[in-house]
C-alpha positions as CSV (number, residue, x, y, z in Angstrom):
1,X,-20.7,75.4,-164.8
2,X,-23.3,78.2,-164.9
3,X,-21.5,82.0,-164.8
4,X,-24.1,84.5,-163.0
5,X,-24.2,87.8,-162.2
6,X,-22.5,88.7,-158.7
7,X,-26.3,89.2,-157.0
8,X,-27.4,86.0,-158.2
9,X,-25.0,84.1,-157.6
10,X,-24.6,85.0,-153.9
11,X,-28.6,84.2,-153.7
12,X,-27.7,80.6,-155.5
13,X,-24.9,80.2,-153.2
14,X,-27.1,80.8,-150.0
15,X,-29.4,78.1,-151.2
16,X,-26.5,76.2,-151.7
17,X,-25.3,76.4,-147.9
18,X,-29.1,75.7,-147.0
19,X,-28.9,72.4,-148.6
20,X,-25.6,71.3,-147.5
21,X,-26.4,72.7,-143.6
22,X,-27.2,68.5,-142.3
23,X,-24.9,67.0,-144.6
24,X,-22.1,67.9,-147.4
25,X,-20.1,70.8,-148.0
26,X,-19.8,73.6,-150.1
27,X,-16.0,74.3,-151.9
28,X,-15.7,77.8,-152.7
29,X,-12.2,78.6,-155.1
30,X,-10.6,82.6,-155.7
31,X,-8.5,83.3,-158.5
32,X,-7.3,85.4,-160.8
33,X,-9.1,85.8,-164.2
34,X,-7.6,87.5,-167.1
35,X,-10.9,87.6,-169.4
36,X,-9.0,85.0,-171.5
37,X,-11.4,81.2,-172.7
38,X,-8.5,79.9,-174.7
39,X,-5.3,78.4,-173.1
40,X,-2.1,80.5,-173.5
41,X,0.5,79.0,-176.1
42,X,3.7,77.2,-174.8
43,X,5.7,77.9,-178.0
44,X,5.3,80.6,-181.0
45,X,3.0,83.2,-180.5
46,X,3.9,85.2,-177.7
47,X,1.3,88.1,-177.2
48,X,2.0,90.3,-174.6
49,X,-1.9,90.3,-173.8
50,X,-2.7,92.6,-170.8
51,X,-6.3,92.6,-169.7
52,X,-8.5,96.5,-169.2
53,X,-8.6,95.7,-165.5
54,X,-7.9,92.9,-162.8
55,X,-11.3,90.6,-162.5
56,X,-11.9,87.8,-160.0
57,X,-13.6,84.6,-160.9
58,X,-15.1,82.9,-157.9
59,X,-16.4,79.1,-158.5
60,X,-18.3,77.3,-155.6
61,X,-19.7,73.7,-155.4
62,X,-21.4,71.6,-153.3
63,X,-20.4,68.0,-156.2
64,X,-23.5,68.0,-157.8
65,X,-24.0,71.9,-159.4
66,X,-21.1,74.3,-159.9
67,X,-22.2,77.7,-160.0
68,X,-19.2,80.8,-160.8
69,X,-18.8,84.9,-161.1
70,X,-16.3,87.0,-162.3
71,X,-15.9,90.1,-160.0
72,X,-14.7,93.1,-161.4
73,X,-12.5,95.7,-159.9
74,X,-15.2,98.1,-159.6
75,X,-18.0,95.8,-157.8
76,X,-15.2,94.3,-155.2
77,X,-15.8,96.3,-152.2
78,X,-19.9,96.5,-152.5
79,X,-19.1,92.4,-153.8
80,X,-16.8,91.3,-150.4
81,X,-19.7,93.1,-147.8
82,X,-21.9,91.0,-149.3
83,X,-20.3,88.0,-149.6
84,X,-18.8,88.3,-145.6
85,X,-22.0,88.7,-144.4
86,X,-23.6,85.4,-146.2
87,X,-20.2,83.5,-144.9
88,X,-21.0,84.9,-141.6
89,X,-24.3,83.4,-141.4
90,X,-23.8,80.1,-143.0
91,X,-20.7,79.1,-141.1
92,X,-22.3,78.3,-137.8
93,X,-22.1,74.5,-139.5
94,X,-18.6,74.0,-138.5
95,X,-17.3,71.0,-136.2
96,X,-15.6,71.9,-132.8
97,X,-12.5,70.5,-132.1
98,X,-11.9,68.1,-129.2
99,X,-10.1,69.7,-126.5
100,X,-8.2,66.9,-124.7
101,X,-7.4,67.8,-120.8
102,X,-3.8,68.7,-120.0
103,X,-3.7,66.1,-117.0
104,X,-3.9,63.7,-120.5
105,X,-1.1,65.0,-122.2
106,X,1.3,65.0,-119.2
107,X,0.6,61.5,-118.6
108,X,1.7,60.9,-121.8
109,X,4.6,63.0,-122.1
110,X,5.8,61.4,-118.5
């Protein structure tokens, strides 16, 4: 997994939804990151360890490369106008659902 900066990965994650646009998908996670590389310890050594600031680490894959960033609390707002405006011009790939006629259902239901 490659960590970039939050500019480049947003350009690696656009060529990312360019090459998944025919086929394949792109799985983008969220979550919490403390700053920490090393699990915590179930038993013993309890340190009360409380991070400088509240970060993000956002991870997205399309199988084959796995690309990540950690957002700080300082970068989120210019970070999220960025990132909504690349989501809302990549997502035009979605399927539509089937809408089934309601003469269908209530023959069914009858």
């Amino acid at each position: 997994m490659v960590l970039l900066e939050n500019d480049s990965f947003l350009t690696e994650l656009t060529r990312l939804f360019q090459k998944c646009r025919t086929s394949g998908s792109v799985v983008i996670t969220l979550k919490k990151y403390d700053g920490r590389t090393k699990p915590v310890p179930r038993k013993g050594h309890s340190d009360s360890f409380e991070p400088a600031d509240n970060k993000c680490l956002l991870r997205a894959s399309d199988g084959k490369k796995k690309i990540s960033t950690v957002i700080s609390t300082k970068e989120v707002i210019k970070f999220q106008m960025a990132y909504s405006n690349l989501l809302r011009a990549h997502i035009d790939g979605l399927k539509k659902k089937d809408k089934k006629s309601k003469s269908k259902k209530t023959k069914a239901t009858q």
